[in-house]
Each structure stands twice: as structure tokens, then as C-alpha cells.
Biopython code that builds the backbone (N, CA, C, O; Angstrom):
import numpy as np
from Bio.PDB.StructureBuilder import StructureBuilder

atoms = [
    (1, "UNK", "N", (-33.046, -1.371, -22.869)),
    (1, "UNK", "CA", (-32.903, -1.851, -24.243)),
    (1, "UNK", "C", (-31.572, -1.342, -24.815)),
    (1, "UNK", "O", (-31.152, -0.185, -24.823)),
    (2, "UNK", "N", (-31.014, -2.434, -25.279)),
    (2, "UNK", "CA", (-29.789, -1.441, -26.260)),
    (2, "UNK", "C", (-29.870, -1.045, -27.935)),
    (2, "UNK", "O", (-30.968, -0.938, -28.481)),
    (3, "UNK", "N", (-28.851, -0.883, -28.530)),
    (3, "UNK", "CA", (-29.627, -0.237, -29.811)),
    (3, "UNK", "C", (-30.009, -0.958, -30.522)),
    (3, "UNK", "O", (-30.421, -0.331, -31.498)),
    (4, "UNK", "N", (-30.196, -2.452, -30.701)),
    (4, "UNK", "CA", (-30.508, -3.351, -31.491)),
    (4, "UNK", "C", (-32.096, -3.626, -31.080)),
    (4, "UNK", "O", (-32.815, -3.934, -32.030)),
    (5, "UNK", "N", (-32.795, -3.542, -29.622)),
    (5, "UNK", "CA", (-34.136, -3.533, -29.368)),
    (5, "UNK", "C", (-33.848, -4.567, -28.668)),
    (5, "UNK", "O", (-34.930, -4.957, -28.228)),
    (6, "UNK", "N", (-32.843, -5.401, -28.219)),
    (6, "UNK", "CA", (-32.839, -6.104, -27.104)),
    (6, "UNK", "C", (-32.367, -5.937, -25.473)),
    (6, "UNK", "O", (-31.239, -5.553, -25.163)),
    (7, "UNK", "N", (-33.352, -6.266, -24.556)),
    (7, "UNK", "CA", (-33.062, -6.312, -23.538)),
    (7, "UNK", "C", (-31.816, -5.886, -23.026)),
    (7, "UNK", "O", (-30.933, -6.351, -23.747)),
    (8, "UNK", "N", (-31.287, -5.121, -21.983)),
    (8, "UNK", "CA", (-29.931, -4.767, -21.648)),
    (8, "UNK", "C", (-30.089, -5.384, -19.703)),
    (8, "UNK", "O", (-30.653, -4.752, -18.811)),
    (9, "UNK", "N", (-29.648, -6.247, -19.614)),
    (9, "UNK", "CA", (-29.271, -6.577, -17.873)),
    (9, "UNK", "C", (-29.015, -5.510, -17.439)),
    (9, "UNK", "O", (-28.162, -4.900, -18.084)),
    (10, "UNK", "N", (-29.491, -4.928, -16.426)),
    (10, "UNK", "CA", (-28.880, -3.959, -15.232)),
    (10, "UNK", "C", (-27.230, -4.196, -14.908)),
    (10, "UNK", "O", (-26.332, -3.368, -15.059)),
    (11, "UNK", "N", (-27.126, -5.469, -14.457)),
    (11, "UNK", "CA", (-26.135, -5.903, -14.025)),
    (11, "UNK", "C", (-24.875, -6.230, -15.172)),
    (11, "UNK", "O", (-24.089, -7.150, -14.949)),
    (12, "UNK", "N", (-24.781, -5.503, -16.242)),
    (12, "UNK", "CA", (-24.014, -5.435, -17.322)),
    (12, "UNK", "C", (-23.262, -3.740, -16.925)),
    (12, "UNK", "O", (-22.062, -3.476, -16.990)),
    (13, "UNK", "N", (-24.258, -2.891, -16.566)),
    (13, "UNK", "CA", (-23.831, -1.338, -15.744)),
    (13, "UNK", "C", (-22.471, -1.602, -14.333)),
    (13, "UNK", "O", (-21.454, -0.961, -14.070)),
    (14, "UNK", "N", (-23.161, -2.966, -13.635)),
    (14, "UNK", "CA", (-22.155, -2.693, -12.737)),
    (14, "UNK", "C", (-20.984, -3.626, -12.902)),
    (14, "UNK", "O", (-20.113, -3.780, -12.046)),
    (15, "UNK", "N", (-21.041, -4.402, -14.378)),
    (15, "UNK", "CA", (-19.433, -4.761, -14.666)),
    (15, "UNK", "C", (-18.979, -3.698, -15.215)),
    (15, "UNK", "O", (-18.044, -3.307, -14.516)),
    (16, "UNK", "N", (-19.154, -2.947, -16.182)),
    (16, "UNK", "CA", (-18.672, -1.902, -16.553)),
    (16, "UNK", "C", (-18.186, -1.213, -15.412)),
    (16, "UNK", "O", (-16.966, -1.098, -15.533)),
    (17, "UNK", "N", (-18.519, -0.800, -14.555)),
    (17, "UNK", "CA", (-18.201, 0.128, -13.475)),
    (17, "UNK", "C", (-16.751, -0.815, -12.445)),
    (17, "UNK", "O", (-15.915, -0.344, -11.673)),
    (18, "UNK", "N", (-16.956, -2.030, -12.828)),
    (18, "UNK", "CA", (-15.900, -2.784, -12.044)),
    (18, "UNK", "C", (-15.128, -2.802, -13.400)),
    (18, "UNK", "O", (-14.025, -2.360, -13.080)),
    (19, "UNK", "N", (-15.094, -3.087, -14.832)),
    (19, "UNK", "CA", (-13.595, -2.917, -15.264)),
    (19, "UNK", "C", (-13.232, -1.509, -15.196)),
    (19, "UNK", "O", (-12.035, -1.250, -15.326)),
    (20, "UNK", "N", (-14.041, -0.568, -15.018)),
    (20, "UNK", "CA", (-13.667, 0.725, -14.738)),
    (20, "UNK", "C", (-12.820, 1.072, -14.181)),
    (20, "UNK", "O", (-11.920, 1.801, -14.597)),
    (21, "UNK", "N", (-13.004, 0.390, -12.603)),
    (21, "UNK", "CA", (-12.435, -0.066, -11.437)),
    (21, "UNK", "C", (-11.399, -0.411, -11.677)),
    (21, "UNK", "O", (-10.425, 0.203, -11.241)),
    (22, "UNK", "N", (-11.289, -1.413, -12.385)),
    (22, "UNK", "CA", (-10.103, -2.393, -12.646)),
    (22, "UNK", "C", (-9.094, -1.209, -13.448)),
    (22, "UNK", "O", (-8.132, -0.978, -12.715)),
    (23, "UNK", "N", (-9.059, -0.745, -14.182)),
    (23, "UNK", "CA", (-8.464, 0.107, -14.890)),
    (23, "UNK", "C", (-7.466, 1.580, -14.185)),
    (23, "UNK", "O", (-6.274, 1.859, -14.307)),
    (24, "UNK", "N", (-8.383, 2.144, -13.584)),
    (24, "UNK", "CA", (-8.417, 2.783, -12.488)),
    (24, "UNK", "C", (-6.908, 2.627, -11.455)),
    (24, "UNK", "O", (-5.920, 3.339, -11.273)),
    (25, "UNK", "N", (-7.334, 1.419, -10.985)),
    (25, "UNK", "CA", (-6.704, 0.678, -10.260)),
    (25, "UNK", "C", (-5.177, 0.257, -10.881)),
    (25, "UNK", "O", (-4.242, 0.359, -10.086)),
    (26, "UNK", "N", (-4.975, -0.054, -11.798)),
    (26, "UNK", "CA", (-4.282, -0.884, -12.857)),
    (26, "UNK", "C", (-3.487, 0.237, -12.883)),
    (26, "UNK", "O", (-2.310, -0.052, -12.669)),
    (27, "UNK", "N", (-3.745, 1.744, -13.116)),
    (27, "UNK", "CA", (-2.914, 2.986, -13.787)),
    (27, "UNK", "C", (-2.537, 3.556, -12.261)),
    (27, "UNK", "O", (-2.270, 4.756, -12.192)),
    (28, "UNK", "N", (-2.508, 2.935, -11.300)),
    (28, "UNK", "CA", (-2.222, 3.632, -10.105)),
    (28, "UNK", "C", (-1.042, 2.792, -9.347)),
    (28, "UNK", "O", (-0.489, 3.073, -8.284)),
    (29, "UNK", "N", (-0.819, 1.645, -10.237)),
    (29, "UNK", "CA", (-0.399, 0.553, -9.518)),
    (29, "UNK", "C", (1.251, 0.724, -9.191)),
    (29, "UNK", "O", (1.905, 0.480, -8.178)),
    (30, "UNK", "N", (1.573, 1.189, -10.353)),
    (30, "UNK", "CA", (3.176, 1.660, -10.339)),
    (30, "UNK", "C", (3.646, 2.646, -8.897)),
    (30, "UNK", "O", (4.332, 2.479, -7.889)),
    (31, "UNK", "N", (3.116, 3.343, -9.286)),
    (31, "UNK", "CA", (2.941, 4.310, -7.488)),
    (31, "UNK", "C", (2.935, 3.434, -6.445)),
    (31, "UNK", "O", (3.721, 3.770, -5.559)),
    (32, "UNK", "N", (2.382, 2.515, -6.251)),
    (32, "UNK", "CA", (1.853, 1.911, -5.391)),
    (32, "UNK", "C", (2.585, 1.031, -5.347)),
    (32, "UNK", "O", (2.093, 0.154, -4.637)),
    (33, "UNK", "N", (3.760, 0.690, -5.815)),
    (33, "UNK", "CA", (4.807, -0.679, -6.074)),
    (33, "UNK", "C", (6.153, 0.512, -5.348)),
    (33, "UNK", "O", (7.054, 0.188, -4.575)),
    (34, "UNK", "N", (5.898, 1.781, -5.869)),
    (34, "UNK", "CA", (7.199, 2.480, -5.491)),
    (34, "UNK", "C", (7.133, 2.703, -4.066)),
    (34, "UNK", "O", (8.028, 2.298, -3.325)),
    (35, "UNK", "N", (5.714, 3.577, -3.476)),
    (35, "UNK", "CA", (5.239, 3.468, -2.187)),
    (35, "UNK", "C", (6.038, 2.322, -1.550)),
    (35, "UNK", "O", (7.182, 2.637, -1.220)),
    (36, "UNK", "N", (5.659, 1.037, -1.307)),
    (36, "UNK", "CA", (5.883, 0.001, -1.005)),
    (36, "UNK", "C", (7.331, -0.417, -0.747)),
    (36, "UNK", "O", (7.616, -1.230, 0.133)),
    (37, "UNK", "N", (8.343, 0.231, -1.633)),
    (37, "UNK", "CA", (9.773, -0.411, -1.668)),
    (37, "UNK", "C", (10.114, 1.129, -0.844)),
    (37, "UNK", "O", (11.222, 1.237, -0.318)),
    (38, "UNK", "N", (9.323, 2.064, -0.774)),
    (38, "UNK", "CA", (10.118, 3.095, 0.163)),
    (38, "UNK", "C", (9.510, 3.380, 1.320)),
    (38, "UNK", "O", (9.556, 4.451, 1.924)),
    (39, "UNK", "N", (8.765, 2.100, 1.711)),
    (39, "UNK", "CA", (8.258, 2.239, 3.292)),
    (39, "UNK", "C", (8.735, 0.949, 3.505)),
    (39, "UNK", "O", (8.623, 0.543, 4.662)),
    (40, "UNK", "N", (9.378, -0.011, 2.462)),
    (40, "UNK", "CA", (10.279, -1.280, 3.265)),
    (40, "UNK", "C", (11.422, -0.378, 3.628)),
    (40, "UNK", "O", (11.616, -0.321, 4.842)),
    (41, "UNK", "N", (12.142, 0.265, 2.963)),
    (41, "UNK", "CA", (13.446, 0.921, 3.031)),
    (41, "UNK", "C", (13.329, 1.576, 4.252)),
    (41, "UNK", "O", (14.197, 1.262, 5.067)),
    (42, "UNK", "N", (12.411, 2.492, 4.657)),
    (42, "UNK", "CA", (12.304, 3.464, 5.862)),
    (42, "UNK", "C", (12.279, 2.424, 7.139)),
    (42, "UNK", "O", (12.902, 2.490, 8.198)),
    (43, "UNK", "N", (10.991, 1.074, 6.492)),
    (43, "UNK", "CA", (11.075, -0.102, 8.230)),
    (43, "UNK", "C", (12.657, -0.636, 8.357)),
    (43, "UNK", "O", (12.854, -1.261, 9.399)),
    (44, "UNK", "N", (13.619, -0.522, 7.630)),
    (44, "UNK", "CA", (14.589, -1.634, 7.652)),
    (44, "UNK", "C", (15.473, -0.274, 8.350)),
    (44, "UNK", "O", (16.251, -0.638, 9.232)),
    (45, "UNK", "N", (15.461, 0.941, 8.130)),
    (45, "UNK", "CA", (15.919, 1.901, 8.854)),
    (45, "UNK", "C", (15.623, 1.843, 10.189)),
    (45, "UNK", "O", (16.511, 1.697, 11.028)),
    (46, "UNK", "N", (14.402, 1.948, 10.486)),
    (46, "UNK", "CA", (13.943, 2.203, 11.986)),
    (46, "UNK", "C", (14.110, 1.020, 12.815)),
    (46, "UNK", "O", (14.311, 0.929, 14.026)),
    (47, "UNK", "N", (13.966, 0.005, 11.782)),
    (47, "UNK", "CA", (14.834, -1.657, 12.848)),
    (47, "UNK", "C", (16.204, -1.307, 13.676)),
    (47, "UNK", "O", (16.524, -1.488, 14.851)),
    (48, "UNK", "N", (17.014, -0.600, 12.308)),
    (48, "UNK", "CA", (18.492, -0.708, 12.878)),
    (48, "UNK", "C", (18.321, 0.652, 13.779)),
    (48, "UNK", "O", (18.855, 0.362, 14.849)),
    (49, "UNK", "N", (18.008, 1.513, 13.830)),
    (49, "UNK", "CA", (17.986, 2.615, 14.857)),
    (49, "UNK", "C", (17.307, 2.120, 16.040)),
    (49, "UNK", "O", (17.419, 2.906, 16.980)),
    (50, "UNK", "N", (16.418, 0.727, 16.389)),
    (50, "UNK", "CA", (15.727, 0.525, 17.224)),
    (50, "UNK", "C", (16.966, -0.300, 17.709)),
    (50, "UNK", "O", (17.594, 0.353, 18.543)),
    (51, "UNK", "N", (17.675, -1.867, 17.387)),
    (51, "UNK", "CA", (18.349, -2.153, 17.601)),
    (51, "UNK", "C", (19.687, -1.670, 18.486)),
    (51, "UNK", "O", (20.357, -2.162, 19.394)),
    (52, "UNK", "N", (19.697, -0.241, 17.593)),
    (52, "UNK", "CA", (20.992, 0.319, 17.896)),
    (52, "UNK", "C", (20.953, 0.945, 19.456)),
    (52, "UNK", "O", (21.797, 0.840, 20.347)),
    (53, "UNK", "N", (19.185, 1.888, 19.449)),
    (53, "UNK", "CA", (19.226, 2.196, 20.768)),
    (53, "UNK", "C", (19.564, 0.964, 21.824)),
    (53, "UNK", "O", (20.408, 0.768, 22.698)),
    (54, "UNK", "N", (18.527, 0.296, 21.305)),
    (54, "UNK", "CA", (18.569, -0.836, 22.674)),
    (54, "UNK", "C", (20.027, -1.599, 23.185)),
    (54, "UNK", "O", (20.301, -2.076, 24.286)),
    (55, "UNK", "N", (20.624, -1.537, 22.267)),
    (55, "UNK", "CA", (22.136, -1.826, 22.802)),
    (55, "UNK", "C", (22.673, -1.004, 23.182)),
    (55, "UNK", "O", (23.673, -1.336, 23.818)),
    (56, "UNK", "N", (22.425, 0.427, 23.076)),
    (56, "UNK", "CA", (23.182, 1.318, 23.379)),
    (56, "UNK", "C", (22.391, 1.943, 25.374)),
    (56, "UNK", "O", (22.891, 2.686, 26.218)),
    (57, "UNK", "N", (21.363, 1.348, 25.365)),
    (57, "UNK", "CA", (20.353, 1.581, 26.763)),
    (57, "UNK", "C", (21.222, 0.494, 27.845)),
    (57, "UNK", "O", (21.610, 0.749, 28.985)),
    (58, "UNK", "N", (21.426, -1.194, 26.822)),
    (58, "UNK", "CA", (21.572, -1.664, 27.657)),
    (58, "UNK", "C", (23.340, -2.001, 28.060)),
    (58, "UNK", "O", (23.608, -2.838, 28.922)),
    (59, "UNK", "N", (24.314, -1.322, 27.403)),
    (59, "UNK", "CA", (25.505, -0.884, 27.410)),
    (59, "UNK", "C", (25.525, 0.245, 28.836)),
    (59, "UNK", "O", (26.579, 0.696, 29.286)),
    (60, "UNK", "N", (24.562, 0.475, 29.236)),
    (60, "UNK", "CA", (24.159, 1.457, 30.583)),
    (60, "UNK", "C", (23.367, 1.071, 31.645)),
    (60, "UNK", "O", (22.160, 1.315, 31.650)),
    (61, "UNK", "N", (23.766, 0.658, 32.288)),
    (61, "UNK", "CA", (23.224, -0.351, 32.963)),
    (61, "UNK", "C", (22.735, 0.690, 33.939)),
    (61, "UNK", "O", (21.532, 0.613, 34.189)),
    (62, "UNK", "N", (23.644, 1.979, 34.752)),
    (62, "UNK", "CA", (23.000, 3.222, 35.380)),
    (62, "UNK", "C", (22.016, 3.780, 34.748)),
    (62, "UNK", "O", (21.109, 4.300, 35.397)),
    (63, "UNK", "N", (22.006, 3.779, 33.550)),
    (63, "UNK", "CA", (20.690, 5.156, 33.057)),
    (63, "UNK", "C", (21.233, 5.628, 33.220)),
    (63, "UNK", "O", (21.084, 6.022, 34.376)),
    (64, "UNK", "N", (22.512, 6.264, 32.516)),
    (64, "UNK", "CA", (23.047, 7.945, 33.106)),
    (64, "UNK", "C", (22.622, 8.751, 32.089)),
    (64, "UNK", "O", (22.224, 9.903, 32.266)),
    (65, "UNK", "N", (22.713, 7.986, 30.623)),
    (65, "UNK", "CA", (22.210, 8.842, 29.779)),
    (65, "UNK", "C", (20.729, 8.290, 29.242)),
    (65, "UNK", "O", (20.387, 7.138, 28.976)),
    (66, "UNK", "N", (20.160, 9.230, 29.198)),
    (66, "UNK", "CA", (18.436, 8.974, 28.807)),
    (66, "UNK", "C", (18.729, 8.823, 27.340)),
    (66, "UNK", "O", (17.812, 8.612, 26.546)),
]
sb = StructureBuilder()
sb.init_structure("model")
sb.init_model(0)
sb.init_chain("A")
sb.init_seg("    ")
for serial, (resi, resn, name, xyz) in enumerate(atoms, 1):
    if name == "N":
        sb.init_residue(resn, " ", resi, " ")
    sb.init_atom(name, np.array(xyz, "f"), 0.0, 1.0, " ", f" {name:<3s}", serial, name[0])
structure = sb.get_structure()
């Protein structure tokens, strides 16, 4: 019952708990945008260091240097 003496849905508890959610979520999001642009930055690093080895492996056709 709510305070008026009418009926309260159960399922009114678990929207509350999802805009909760939503909120939650919402105040975390900025982090989570910065995360994102500094693990593109780190993959676009490890491309060109991957690149770089592999030309530099196959510039050696002996293997002299590991």
C-alpha cells in the first residue's frame, strides 16, 4: 500500500532500482569515455610497434637478430 491506501505494484520497486541503475551508470560514464580514448591510443601504439617489428624480422631474412 502506499500512503494514500492504494495498492503499490511490486514491480514499481524494481523500476526504481533500474533508474537507480540508470543513474549510477550515467555518473560513471565520463570515466568510461576517457578509458576508451586511452586504450584506442595505447591499440594504435602497439599496431605501429607490431608493424615495425615485423618489418624489421623480415628485413632479416638470417634471423641473426632475435
Amino acid at each position: 500500500m502506499d500512503y494514500i491506501g492504494n495498492e503499490r505494484s511490486p514491480l514499481w520497486d524494481v523500476m526504481e532500482a533500474m533508474e537507480d541503475e540508470n543513474a549510477r551508470l550515467g555518473q560513471s560514464l565520463p570515466d568510461l569515455e576517457g578509458e576508451i580514448e586511452r586504450l584506442k591510443s595505447s591499440l594504435i601504439l602497439a599496431q605501429r610497434k607490431s608493424k615495425i617489428m615485423s618489418a624489421y624480422k623480415s628485413a632479416d631474412p638470417e634471423h641473426t637478430v632475435s
